[in-house]
C-alpha positions in Angstrom: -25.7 9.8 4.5 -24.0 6.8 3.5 -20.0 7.0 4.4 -17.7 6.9 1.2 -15.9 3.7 2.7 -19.4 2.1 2.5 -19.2 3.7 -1.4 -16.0 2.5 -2.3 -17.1 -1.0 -1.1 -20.3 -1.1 -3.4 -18.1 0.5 -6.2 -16.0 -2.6 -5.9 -18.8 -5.1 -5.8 -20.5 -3.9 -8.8 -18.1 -2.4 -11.0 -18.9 0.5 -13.4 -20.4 1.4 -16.7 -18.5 3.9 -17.7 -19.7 6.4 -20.9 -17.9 7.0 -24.4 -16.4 10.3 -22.8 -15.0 8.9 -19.7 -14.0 5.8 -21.6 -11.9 8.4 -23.8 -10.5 10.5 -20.9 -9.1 7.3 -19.1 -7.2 6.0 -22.1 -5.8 9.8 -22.9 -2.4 9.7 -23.9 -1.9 6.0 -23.6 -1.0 4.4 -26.9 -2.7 0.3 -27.9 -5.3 0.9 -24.7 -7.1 -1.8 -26.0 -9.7 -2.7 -23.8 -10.5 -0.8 -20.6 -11.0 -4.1 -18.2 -10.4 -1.6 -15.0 -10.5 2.0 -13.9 -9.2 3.9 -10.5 -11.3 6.7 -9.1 -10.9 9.0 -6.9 -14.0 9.4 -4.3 -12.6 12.4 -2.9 -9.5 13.7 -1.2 -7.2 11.0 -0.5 -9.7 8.0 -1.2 -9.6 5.9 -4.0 -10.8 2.8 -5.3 -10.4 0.9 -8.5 -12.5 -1.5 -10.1 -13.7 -3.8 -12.8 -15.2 -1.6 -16.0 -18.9 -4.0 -17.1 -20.8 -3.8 -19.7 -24.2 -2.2 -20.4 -27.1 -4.1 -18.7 -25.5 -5.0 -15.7 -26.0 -4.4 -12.2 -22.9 -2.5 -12.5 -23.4 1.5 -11.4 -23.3 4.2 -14.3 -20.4 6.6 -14.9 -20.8 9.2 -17.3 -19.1 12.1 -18.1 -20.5 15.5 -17.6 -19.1 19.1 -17.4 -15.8 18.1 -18.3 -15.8 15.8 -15.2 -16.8 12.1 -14.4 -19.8 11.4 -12.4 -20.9 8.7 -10.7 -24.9 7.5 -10.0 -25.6 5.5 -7.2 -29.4 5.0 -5.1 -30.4 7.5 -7.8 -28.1 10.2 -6.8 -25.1 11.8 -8.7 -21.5 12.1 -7.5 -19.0 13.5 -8.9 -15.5 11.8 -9.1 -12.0 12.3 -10.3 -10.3 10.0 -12.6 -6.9 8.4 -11.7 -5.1 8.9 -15.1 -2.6 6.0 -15.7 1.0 7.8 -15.9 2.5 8.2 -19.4 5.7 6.2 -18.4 3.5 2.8 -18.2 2.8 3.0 -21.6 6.3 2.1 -22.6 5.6 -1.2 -20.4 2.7 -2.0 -22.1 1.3 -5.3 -23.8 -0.6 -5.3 -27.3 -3.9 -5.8 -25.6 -3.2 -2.9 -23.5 -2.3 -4.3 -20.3 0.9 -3.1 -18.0 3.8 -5.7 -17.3 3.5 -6.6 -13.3 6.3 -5.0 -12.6 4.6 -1.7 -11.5 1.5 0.2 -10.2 0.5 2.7 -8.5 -1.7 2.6 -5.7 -3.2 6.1 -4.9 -0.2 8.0 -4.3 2.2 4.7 -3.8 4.2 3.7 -6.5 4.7 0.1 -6.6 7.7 -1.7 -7.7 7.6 -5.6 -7.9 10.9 -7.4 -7.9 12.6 -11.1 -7.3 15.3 -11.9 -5.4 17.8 -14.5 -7.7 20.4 -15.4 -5.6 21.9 -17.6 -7.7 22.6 -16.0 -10.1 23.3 -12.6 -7.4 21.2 -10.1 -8.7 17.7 -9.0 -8.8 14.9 -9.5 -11.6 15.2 -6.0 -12.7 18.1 -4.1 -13.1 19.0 -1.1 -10.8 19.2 1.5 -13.6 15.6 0.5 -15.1 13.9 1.3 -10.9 15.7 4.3 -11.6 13.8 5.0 -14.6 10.6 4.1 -13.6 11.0 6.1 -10.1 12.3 9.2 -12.5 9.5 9.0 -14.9 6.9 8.9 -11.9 8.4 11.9 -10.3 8.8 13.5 -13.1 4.8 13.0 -13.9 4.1 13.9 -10.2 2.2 11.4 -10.4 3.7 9.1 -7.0 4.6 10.9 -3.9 6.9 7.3 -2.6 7.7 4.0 -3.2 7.1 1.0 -2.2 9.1 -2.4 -3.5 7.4 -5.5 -3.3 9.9 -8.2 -2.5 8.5 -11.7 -3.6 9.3 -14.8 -1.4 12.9 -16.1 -1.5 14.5 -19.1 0.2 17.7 -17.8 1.0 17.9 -16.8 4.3 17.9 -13.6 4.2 14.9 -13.6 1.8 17.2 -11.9 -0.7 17.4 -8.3 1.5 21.2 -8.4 1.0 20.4 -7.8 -2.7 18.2 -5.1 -2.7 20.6 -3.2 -0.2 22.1 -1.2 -3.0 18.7 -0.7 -5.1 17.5 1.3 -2.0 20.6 3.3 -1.5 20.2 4.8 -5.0 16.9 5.5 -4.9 17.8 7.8 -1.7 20.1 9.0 -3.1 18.9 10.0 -6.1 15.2 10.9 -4.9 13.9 13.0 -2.1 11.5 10.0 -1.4 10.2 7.8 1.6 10.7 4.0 0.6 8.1 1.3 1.7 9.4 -2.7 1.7 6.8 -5.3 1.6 7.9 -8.5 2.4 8.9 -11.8 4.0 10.5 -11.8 7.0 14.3 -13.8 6.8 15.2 -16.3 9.0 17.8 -14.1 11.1 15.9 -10.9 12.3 18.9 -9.3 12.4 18.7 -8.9 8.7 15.8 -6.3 9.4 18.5 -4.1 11.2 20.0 -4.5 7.6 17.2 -3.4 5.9 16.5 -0.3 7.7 20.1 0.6 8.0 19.6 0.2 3.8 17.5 3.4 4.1 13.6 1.7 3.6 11.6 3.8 6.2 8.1 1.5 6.5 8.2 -1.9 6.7 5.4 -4.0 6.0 5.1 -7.9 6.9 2.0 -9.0 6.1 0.5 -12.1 8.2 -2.0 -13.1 5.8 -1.4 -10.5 2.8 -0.2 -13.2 1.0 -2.1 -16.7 0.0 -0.6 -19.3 2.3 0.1 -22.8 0.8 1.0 -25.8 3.1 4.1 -25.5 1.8 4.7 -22.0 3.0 3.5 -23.0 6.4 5.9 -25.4 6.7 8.9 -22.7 5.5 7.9 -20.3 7.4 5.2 -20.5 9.7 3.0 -18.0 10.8 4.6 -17.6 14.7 8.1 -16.8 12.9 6.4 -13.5 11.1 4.9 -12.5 14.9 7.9 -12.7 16.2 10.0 -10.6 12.9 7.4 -8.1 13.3 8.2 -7.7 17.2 11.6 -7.5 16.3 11.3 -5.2 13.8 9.0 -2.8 15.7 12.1 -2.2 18.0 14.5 -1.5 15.2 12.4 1.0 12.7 10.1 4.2 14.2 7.0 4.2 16.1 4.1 3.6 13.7 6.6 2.3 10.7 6.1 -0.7 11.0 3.1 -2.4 9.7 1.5 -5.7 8.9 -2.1 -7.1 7.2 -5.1 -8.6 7.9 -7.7 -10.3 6.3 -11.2 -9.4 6.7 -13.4 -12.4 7.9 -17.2 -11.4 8.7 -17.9 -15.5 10.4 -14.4 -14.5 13.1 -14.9 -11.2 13.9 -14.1 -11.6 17.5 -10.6 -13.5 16.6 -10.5 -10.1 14.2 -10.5 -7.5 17.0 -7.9 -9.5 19.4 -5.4 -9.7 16.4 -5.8 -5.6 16.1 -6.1 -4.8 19.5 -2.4 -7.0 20.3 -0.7 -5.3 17.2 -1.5 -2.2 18.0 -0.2 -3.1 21.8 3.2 -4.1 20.1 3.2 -1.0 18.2 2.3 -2.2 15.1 -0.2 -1.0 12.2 -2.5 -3.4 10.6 -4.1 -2.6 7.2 -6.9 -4.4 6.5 -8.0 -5.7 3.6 -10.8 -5.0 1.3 -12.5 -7.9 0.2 -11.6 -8.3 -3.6 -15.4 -8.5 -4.6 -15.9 -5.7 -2.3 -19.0 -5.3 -0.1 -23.1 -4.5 -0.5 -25.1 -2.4 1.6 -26.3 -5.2 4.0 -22.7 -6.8 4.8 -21.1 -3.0 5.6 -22.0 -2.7 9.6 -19.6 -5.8 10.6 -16.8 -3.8 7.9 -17.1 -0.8 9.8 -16.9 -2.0 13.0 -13.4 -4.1 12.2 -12.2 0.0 11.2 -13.9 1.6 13.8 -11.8 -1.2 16.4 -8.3 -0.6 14.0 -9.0 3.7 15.1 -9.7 3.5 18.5 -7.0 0.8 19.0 -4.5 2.4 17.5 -5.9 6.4 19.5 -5.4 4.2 23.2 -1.5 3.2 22.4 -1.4 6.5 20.9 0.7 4.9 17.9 1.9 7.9 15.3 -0.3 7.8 12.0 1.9 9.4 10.0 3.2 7.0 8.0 0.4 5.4 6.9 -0.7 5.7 3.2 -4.3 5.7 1.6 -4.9 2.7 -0.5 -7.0 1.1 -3.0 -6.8 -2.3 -1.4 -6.4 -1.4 2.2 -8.6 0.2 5.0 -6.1 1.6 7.9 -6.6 3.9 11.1 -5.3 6.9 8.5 -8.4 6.5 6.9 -10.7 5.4 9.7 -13.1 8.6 9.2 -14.1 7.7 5.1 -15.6 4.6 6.9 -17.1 6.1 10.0 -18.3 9.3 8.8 -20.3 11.3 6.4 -18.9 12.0 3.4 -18.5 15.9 4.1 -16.8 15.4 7.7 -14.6 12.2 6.2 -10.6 13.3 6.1 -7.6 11.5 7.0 -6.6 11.6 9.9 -3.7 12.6 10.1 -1.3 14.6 7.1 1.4 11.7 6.4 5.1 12.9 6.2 5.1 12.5 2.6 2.1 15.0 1.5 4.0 17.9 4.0 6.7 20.0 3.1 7.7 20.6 6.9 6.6 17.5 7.6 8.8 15.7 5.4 12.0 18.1 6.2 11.4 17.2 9.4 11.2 13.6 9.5 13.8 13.2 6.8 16.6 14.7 8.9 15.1 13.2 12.5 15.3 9.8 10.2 18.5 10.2 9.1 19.7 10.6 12.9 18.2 8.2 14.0 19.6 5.4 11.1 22.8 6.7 11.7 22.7 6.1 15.5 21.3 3.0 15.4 23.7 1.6 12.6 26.5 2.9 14.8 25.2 0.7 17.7 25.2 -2.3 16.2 28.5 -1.8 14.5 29.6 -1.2 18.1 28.2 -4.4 19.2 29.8 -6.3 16.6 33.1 -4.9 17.3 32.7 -5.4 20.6 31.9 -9.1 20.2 35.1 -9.7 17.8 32.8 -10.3 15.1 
């Protein structure tokens, strides 16, 4: 039976033609829709996708709606799906033709918060109280179960961490929530050791998440973020720190080495889905690429846990959706912030841990007379 990675893929590819009924149940609630351009699925537990909504008389696949619930027809079979409502709050962000301001977006259960660093003027693009607001509204909706905060590039040295110190500190404080930072590594590493002391618990730093220009090359090249993500994997938690790939079906080869010396450092590579997805016939050299991030990540015996399913992403977590048939699929492991205990626990063994380690380094600069 095909594998619901192999799904999601195809989903992405083609796109959808949704029905009047699901058509209706996506927009429910959210005022000036206008035109549906995308919708978000989920293919089952913990595995979504989202894609472009086509019109009738493509090649895209049908989705209708049908005791009270989406389903989805592929290879003339039926499967039923779960729609990803948009949360109310983003309606108050919205554009006349419907669309949502880039500042947020939720990715599965990852809420996404997209900010610039201004140093010269000493603040951030968005004000601390309106994060607040957003992270409030998305709790309050349940519809987010962390957040993640999306640092754009910066040239001050420090890539403009020292500025987001505080926004971080407030959202611990004022949400029981893990936080995620996705961004460019500063010149000093020792700014990480800021970072995490700030409260973020994952940090990602991706190698080729984002479009490299000449330019950026030449700012920071690509050797500086393997060495900020060594550095960093001895400053947060096993299996916290993370990085991404890009998938490349003509290096394949080059591919597996770049997981397989991560994964040796202790760090996590996502890959990513190709944009325009995949078809049936280029899925084998996709799955192997997973299959090598799985058992990579199963010999250095590299905690899962705080790994999140993603839209965009395929990661050891969710190895099995790519591997396996769709009834033995799961994650594979439950991440902290989907378990109660779980979450107790690695809140407090966090907390320890930050205070220890912020101790030591104050200790050092003592020390030093600094």
């Amino acid at each position: 039976m095909t594998p619901l990675g192999q799904l999601k893929l195809e989903v992405m590819a083609r796109g959808v033609v949704p029905d009047d009924g699901v058509r209706r149940s996506a927009i429910q609630g959210t005022e000036g829709a206008g035109e549906l351009k995308e919708i978000s699925l989920a293919l089952a537990e913990d595995f979504f996708v989202t894609t472009r909504v086509c019109k009738a008389g493509s090649d895209a696949l049908p989705l209708s709606w049908q005791n009270g619930g989406p389903v989805l027809h592929v290879a003339n079979a039926e499967r039923p799906v779960a729609l990803l409502p948009r949360p109310k709050f983003f309606s108050q962000l919205q554009a006349p033709s419907g669309a949502v301001t880039g500042d947020i977006s939720l990715d599965g259960y990852c809420l996404n918060i997209y900010i610039k660093a201004l140093p010269q003027e000493n603040k951030l693009s968005r004000d601390e109280s309106q994060v607040l607001s957003w992270v409030r509204s998305a709790f309050a909706e349940e519809s987010t179960s962390f957040v993640q905060i999306n640092m754009d590039y910066c040239e001050s040295p420090d890539r403009g961490f020292r500025l987001l110190d505080p926004l971080v500190r407030s959202i611990k404080k004022n949400f029981r929530t893990f936080v995620a930072l996705r961004g460019f590594a500063p010149e000093d590493f020792t700014g990480l050791d800021r970072v995490y002391a700030s409260g973020v618990d994952v940090l990602i730093l991706p190698l080729e998440g984002f479009s490299r220009s000449a330019q950026l090359e030449e700012i920071m090249p690509s050797e500086h973020g393997h060495r900020a993500l060594e550095y960093a994997a001895g400053v947060f938690p096993q299996g916290s720190v993370m990085t991404e790939l890009n998938y490349d079906a003509s290096q394949l080869d080059l591919l597996y080495n770049k997981v397989d010396l991560l994964t040796q450092k202790n760090i996590l590579p996502f890959l990513i889905l190709p944009a325009s997805g995949l078809l049936a016939e280029d899925y084998e050299a996709f799955r192997d690429v997973v299959e090598q991030m799985d058992q990579s990540a199963q010999r250095q015996r590299l905690p899962l846990k705080w790994l999140f399913p993603s839209v965009r992403h395929a990661s050891a977590l969710d190895a099995r959706f790519y591997l396996e048939a769709p009834e033995k699929a799961k994650l594979a492991t439950r991440p902290v912030y989907k378990s109660t205990l779980g979450k107790t626990a690695s809140e407090g063994f966090a907390a320890l841990r930050r205070a220890l380690r912020v101790k030591n380094i104050s200790d050092s600069y003592e020390s030093s007379g600094l």
